[in-house]
NULUM-326286 format. One record per residue (C-alpha): z, x, y. Coordinates in steps of 0.001 Angstrom, whole numbers, padded with zeros to 6 digits. Each point is the difference from the previous one (the first is absolute). Example, Ala and Ser with C-alpha at 12.3 -4.5 7.8 and 13.67 -1.06 7.14 Angstrom:
2
<rec c3="007800" c1="012300" c2="-004500"/>
<rec c3="-000660" c1="001370" c2="003440"/>
//
This chain:
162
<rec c3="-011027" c1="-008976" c2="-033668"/>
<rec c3="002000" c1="001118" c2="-003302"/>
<rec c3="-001605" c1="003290" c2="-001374"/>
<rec c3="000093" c1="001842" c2="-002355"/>
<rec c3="000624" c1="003799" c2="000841"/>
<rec c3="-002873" c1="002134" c2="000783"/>
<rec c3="-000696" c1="003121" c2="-001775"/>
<rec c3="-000867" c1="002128" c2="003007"/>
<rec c3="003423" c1="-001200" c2="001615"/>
<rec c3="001752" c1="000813" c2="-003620"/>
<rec c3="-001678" c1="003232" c2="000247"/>
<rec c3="000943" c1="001057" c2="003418"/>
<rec c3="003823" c1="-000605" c2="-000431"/>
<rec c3="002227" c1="002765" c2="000637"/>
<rec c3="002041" c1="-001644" c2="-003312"/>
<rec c3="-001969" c1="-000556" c2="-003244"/>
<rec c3="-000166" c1="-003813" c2="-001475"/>
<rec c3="003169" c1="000048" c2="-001710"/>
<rec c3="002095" c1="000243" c2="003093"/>
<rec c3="-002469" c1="-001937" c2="002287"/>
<rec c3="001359" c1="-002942" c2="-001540"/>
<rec c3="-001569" c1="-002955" c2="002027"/>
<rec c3="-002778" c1="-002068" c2="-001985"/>
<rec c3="-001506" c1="-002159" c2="002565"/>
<rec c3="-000664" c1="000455" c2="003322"/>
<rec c3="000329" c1="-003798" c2="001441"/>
<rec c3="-000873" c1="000131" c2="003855"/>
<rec c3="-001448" c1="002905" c2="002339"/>
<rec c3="000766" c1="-001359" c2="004180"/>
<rec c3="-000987" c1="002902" c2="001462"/>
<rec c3="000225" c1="-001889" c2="003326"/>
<rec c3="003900" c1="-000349" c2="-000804"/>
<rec c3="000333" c1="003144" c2="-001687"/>
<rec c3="001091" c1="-001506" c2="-002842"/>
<rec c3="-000597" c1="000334" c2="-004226"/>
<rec c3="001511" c1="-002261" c2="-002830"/>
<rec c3="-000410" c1="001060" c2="-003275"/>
<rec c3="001963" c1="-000431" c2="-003439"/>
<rec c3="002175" c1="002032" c2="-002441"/>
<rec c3="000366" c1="-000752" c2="-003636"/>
<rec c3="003952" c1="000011" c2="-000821"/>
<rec c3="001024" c1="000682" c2="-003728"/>
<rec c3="001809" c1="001634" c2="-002098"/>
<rec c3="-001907" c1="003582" c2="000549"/>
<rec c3="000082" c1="000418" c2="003026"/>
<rec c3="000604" c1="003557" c2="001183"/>
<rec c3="004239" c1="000496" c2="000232"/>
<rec c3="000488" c1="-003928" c2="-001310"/>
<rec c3="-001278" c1="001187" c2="-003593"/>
<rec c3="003202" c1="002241" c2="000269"/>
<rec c3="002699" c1="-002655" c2="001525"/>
<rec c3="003069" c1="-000420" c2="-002303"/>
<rec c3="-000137" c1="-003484" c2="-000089"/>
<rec c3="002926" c1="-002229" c2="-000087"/>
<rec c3="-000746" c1="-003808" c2="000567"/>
<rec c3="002671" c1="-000969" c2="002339"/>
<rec c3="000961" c1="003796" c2="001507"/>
<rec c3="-003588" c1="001556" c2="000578"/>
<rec c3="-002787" c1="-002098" c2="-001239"/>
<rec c3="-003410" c1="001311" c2="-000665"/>
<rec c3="-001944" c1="000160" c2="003919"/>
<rec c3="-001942" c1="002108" c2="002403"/>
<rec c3="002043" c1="003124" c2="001064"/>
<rec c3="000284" c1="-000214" c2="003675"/>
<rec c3="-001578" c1="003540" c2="000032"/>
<rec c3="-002854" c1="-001160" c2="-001629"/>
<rec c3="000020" c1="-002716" c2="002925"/>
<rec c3="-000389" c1="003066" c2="002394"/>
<rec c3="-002599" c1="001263" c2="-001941"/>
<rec c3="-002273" c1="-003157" c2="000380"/>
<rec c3="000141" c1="-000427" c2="003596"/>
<rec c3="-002166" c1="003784" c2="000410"/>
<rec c3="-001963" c1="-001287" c2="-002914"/>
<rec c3="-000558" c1="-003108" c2="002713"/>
<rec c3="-000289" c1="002432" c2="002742"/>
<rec c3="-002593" c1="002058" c2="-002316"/>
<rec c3="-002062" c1="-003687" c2="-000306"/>
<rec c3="000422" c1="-000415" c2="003953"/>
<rec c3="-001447" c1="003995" c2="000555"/>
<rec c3="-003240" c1="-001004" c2="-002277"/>
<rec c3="-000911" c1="-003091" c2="001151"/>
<rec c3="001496" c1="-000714" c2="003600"/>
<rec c3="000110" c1="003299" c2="001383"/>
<rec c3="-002985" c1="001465" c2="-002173"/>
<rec c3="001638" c1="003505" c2="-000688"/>
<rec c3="-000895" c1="001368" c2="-003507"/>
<rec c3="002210" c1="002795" c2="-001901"/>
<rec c3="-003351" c1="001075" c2="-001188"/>
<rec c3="-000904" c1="001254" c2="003961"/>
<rec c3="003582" c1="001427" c2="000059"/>
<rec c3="002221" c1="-002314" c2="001353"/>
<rec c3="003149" c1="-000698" c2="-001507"/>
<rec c3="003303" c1="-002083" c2="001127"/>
<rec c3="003786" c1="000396" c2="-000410"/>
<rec c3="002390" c1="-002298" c2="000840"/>
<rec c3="001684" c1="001233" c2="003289"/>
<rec c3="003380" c1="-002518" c2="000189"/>
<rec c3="001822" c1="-002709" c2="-001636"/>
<rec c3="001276" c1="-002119" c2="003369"/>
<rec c3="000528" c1="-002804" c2="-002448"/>
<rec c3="000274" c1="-000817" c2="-003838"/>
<rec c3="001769" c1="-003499" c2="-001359"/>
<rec c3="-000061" c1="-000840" c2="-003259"/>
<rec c3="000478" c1="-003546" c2="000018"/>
<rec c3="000004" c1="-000544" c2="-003803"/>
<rec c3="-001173" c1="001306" c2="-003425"/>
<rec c3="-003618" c1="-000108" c2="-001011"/>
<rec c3="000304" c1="-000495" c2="-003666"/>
<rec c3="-002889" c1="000280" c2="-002783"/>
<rec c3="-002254" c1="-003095" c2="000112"/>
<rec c3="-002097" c1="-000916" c2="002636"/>
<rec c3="-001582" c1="002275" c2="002457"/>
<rec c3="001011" c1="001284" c2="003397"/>
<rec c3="-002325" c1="-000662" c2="002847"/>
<rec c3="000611" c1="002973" c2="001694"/>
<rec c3="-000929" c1="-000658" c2="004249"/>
<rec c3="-000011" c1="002590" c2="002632"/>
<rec c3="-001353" c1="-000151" c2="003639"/>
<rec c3="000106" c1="002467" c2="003077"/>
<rec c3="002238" c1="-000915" c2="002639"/>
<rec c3="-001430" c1="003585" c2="001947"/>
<rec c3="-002430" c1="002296" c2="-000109"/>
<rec c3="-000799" c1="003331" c2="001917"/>
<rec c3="-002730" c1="002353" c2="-000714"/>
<rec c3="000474" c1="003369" c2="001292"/>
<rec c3="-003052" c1="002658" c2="-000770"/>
<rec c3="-000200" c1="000372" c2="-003680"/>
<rec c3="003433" c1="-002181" c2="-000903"/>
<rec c3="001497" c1="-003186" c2="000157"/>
<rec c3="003106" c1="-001500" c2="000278"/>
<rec c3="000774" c1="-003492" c2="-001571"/>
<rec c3="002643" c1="-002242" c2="-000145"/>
<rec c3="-000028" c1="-002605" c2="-002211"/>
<rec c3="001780" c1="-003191" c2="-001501"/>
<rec c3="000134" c1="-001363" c2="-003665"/>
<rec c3="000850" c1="-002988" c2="-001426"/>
<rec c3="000038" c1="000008" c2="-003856"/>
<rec c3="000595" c1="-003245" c2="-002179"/>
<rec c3="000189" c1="-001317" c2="-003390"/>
<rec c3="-001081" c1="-003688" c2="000135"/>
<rec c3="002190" c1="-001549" c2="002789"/>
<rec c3="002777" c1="002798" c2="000088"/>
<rec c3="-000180" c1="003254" c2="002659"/>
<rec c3="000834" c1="002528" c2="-001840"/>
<rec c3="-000665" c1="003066" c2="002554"/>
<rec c3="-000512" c1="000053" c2="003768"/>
<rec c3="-000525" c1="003716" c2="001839"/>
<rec c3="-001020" c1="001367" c2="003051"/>
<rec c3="-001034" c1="003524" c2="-000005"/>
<rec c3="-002282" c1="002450" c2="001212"/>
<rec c3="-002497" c1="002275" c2="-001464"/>
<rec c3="-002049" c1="003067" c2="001140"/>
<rec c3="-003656" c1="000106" c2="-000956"/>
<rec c3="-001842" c1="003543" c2="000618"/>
<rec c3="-002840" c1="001697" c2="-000750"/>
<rec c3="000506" c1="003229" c2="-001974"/>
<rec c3="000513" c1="002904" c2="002217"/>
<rec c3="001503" c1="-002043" c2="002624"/>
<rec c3="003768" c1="000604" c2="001615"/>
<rec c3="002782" c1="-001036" c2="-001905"/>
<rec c3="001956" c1="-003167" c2="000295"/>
<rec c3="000760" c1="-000336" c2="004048"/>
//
């Protein structure tokens, strides 16, 4: 499928383009739940344009908070196009728990991340929902991330996080 990012889901992010920070969107399975998409990785990168680089000690990579980041910019991508919410109509999502982050190695400037994430469990309740999801992120053959975590999707005006 590779893609190239619409402008009405550009638009309709709750984050403007600089910290969307995906370029393609590869695959939509809305039958599995699941989105792949890709991530530049350079030098400029938001918090890795400020890394004190050392080539042995700290090398130049993706800050594992930026890692964070991309998973609800994933679970933003899963909202539009699997679930069909739009920040637009007034829903929004926030990440709800952590149960699991491993950082398995350093994604360093060069080729892309392909960025996958998948539900493992979903339940709607009235004007929210409550995700859980899984990621996988790579460069080339190397894992780089895996989490599990949930997130809250509700409609503006509706009850805080449960």
């Amino acid at each position: 499928m590779t893609a190239k990012l619409e402008q009405a889901f550009v638009d309709d992010c709750p984050y403007g383009p600089d910290a969307l920070l995906i370029d393609e969107i590869v695959s939509i399975d809305a039958e599995k739940g699941e989105v792949v998409c890709t991530m530049p990785v350079h030098d400029e990168l938001p918090l890795t344009r400020s890394q004190r680089v050392h080539p042995v000690r700290h090398p130049r990579h993706v800050n594992g908070g930026l890692m964070l980041h991309m998973t609800g910019m994933l679970g933003f991508v899963h909202a539009y196009y699997v679930l069909g919410l739009r920040h637009a109509d007034g829903w929004i999502g926030y990440g709800a728990k952590i149960h699991e982050a491993r950082f398995h190695a350093l994604a360093t400037p060069g080729e892309k991340l392909l960025l996958r994430g998948w539900t493992t469990r979903t339940r709607k309740m009235n004007e929210s929902i409550m995700a859980r999801y899984s990621f996988e992120f790579r460069q080339g053959e190397k894992v780089v991330y895996e989490g599990d975590q949930t997130a809250w999707w509700a409609k503006v005006g509706a009850s805080p996080i449960p």
